[in-house]
C-alpha positions in Angstrom: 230.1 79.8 -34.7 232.3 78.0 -36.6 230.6 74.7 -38.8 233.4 71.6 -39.7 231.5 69.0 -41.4 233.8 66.5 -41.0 233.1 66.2 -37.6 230.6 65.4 -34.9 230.3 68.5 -32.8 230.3 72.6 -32.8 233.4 74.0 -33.4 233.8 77.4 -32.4 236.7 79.3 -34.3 239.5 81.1 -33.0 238.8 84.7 -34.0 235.1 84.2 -32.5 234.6 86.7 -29.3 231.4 85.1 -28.1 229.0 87.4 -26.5 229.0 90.5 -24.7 228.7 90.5 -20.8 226.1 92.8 -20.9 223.4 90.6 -22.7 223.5 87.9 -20.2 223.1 87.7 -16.5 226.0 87.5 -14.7 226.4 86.6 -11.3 227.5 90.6 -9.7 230.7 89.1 -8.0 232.1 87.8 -11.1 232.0 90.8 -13.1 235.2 91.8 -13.5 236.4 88.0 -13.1 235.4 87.2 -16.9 235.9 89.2 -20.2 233.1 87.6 -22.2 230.5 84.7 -22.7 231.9 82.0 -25.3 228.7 79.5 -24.6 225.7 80.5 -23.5 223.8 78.2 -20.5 220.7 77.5 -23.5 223.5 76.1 -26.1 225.1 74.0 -23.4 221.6 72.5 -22.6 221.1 71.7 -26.2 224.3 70.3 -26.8 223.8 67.6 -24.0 220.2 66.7 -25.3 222.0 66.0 -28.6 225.1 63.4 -27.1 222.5 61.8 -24.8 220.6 60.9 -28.6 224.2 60.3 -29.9 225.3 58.1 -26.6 221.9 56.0 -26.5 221.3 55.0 -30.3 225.1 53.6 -29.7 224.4 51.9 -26.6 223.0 48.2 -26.2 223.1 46.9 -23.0 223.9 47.8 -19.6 225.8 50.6 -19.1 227.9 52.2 -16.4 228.6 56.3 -16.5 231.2 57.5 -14.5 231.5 61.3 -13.7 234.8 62.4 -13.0 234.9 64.9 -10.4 234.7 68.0 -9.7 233.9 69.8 -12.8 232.1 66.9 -14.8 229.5 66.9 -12.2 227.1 69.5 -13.4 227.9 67.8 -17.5 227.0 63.9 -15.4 223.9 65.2 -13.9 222.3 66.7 -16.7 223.5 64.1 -19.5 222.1 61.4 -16.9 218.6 62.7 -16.7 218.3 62.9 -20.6 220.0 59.8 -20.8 216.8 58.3 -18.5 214.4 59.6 -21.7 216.5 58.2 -24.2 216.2 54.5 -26.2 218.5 52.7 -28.3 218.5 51.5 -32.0 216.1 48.4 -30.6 213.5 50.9 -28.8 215.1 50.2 -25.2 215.3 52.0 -22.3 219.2 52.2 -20.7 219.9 49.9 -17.6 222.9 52.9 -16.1 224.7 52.2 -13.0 226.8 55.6 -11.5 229.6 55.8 -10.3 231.9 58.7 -9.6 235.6 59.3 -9.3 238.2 62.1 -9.0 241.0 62.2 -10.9 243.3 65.8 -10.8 245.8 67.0 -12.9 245.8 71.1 -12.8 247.3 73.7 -10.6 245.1 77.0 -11.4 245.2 77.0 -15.1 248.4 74.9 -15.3 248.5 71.0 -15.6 250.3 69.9 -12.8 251.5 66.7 -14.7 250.9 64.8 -12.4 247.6 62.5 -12.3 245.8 61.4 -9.2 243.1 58.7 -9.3 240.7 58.1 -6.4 239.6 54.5 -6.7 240.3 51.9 -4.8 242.3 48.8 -5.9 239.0 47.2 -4.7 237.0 49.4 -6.8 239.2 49.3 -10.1 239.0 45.5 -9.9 235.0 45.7 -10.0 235.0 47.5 -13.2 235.9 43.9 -14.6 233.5 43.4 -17.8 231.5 46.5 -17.6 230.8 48.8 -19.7 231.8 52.2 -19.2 230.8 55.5 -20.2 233.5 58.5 -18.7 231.8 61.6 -18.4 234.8 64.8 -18.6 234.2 68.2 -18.9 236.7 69.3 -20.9 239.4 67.6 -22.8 242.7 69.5 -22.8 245.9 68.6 -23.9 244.6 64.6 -23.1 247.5 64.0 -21.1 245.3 63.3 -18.0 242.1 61.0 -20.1 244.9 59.2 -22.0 246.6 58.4 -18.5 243.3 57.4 -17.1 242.4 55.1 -19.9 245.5 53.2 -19.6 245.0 53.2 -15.9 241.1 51.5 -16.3 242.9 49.0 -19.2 244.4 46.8 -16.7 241.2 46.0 -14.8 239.2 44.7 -18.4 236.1 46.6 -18.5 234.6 45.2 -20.8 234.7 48.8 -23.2 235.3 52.6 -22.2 234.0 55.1 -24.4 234.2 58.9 -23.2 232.2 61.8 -24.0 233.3 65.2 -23.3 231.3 68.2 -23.2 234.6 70.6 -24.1 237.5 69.9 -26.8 240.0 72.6 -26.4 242.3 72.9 -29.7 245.9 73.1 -28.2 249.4 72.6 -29.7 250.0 70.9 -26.1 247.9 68.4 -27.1 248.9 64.6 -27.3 246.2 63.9 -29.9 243.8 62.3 -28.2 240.2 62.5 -29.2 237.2 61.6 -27.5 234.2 59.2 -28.5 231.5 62.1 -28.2 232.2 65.7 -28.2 230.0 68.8 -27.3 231.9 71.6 -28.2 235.4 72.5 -29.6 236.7 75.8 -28.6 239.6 77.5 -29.2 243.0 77.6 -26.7 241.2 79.8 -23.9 240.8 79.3 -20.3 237.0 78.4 -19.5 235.2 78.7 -16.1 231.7 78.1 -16.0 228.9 75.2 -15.4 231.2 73.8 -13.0 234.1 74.1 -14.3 236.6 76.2 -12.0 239.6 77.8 -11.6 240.9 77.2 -7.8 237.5 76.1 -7.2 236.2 79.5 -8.2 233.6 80.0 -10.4 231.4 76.7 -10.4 228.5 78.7 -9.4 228.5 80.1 -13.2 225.8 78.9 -15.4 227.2 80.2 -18.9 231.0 79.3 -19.9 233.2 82.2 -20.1 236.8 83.2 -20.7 238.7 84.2 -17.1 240.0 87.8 -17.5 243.1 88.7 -16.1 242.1 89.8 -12.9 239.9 86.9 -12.5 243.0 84.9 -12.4 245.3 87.4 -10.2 242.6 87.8 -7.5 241.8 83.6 -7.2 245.5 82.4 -8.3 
């Protein structure tokens, strides 16, 4: 994989293939769904260790993560339990509160453009002065985070950061980077730990690239 040492994260090149089907299990009713691993389950693991380390030493007082559903839930889980383990700069433990909220954007593999938010007014007005840690799975064009962040603005947490376990590079992209970052990966379609395509494929412990017939039979 790919090094850039001018940034923060992996960053997995465009002519990389990833890994053969054969040398990893596969559940049997997706094997014709994906062409190939790009991450494998064990790098995924090690990549949230490393942003809970990243996300703590940063952190000094309370802190709220919010997992935004569906796909960030597998990401929120695991980078909450390492988060537990973790202390900050001054030796500290994290105070977390979790919250969770769905915010949609794509149609199969297509951004809808249109962005959905499930709070409350009641709930967007108790944000007031916290601070927040968003929890994505993938950043894509950053259409839908940047739309989000704006929407959070006008309640005054008291800061937002975001960490994202996927950066996808994209010429669709507004530009808009996140505070942590797992992986970047080149302009593929992903389904894997969670993240789906038409709610397919969230059972899949390694991230792959959809194949063609993946996406005809779940379009």
């Amino acid at each position: 994989m790919a090094s850039d040492q001018n940034k923060n994260w992996i960053v997995i090149g465009d002519e990389e293939p990833g890994f053969s089907l054969r040398h990893f299990v596969i559940p049997s009713h997706y094997k014709d769904d994906v062409e190939r691993v790009l991450i494998p389950h064990g790098m995924i693991m090690d990549r949230v260790e490393k942003l809970a380390h990243e996300i703590a030493a940063d952190t000094e007082g309370p802190l709220t993560v919010c997992c935004i559903l569906k796909g960030g839930h597998a990401f929120f889980a695991d980078l909450v339990n390492r988060l537990k383990k973790c202390t900050n700069a001054a030796g500290q433990n994290l105070p977390m509160q979790l919250d969770f909220i769905k915010v949609k954007s794509y149609e199969g593999d297509k951004s809808s453009g249109n962005v959905t938010i499930s709070y409350t007014e009641q709930e967007l007005h108790d944000l007031k002065g916290k601070h927040l840690l968003l929890v994505e799975d993938i950043i894509d064009t950053g259409a839908t985070m940047t739309a989000l962040l704006a929407k959070l603005a006008e309640y005054q947490p008291a800061s937002v950061r975001v960490v994202s376990l996927f950066l996808k590079r994209t010429p669709k992209s507004v530009g808009y980077i996140p505070d942590y970052v797992g992986v970047e990966i080149p302009d593929q379609f992903i389904v894997g730990y969670c993240l789906d395509y038409n709610e397919i494929f969230r059972d899949l412990d390694h991230v792959c690239v959809i194949s063609e017939t993946g996406k005809q039979k779940y379009a």
